[in-house]
C-alpha positions as CSV (number, residue, x, y, z in Angstrom):
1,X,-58.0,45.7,72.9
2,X,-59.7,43.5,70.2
3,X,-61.6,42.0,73.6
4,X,-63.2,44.9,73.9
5,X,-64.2,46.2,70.7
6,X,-65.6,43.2,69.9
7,X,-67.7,43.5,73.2
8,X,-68.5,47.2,72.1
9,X,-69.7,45.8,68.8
10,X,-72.6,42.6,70.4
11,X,-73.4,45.5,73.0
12,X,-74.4,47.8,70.1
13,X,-76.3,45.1,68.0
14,X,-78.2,43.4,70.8
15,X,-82.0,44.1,70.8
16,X,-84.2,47.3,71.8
17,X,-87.6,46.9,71.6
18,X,-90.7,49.1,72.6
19,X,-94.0,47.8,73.2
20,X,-97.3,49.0,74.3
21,X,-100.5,47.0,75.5
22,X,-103.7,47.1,75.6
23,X,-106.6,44.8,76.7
24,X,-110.1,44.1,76.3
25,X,-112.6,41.1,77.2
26,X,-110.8,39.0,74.1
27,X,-107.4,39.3,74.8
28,X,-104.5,41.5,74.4
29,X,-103.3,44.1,71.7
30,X,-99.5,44.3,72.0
31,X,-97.4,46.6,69.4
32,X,-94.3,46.3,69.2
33,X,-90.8,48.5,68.1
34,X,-87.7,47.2,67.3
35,X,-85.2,50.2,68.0
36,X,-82.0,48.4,67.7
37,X,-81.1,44.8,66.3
38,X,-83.3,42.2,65.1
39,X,-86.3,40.6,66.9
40,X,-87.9,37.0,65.6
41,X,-90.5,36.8,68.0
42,X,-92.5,38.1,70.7
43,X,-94.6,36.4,73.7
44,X,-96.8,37.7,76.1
45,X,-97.5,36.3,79.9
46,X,-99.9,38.1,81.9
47,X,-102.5,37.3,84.7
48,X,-105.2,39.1,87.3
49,X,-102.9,41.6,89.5
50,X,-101.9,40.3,92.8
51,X,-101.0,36.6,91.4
52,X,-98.5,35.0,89.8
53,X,-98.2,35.3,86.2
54,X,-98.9,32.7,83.9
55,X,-96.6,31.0,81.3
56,X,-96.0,33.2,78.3
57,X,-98.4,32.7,75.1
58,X,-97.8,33.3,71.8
59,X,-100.3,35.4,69.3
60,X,-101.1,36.8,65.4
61,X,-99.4,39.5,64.3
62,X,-99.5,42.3,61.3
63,X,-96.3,43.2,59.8
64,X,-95.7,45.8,57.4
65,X,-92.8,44.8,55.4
66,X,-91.3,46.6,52.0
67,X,-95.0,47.9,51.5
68,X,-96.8,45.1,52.2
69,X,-99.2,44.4,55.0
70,X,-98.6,40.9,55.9
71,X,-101.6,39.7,58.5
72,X,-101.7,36.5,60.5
73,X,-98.1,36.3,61.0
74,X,-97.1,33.5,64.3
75,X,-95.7,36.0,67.1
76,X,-92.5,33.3,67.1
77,X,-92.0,34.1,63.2
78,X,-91.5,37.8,63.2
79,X,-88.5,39.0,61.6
80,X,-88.2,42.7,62.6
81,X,-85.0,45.2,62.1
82,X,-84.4,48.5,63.5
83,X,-87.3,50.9,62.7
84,X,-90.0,47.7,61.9
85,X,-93.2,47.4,63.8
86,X,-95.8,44.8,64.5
87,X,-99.2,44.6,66.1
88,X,-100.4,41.3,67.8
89,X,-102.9,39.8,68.9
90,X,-103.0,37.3,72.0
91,X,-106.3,35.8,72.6
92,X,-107.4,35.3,76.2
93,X,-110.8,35.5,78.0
94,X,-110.3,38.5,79.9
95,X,-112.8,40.4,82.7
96,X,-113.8,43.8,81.7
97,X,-112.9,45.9,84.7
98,X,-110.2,43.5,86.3
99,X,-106.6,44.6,86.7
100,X,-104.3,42.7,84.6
101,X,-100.0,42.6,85.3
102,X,-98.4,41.7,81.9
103,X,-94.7,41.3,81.0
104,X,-94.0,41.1,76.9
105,X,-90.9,39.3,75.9
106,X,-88.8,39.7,72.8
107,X,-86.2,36.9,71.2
108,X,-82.9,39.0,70.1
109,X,-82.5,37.0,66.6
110,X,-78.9,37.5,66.9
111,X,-78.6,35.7,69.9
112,X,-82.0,33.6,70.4
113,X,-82.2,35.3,73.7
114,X,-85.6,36.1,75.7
115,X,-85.3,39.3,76.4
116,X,-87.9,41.5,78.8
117,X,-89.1,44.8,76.8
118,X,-91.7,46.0,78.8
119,X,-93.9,45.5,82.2
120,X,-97.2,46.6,83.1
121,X,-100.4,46.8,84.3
122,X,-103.4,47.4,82.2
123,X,-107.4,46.9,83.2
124,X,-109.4,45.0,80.4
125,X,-112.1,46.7,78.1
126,X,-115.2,45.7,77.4
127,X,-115.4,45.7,73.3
């Protein structure tokens, strides 16, 4: 019985993440919400629809944290908890007009786990 509890208990803790993309000509705008857990970081990997995506790449983020607006933050040194939000930045020359696949991953801070929290396909801007 204490088996499973404690299973109950890491199941309930592990990470839940939102995120949401968008791109333009300069790269990617990923924001990010932690629904459950704690996240420390966040990675993108993305490439033209129809090939194989590339390795995942790391970005700037803004955090706002007990009030504060913290900008510039690495992407591997976020330190989210249930309810927090960040928005990042991934540079990357982009096409405007071309079809992009991305796939945004998460690391569970509990666990140091890379963790899938969203999939998509997005066509870059031009600003």
């Amino acid at each position: 019985l204490l088996t499973f509890q404690g299973m109950g208990k890491s199941a309930a803790e592990s990470l839940r993440a939102n995120a949401i993309a968008t791109a333009d000509r300069a790269g990617f705008d990923v924001t990010v919400e932690v629904l459950n857990g704690r996240l420390s970081g966040v990675r993108l990997a993305f490439a033209p629809s129809g090939t194989n995506l590339g390795a995942p790449i790391t970005g700037t983020c803004t955090v706002a944290r007990g009030g504060n607006v913290q900008t510039g933050v690495s992407s591997d040194r976020l330190d989210l908890a249930a309810g927090q939000s960040a928005t990042c930045r991934f540079a990357a020359s982009l096409t405007p007009g071309t079809q992009y696949t991305y796939v945004i991953y998460a690391v569970d801070a509990q666990s140091g786990k890379v963790v899938q929290i969203a999939k998509g396909v997005v066509t870059a801007g031009i600003s």
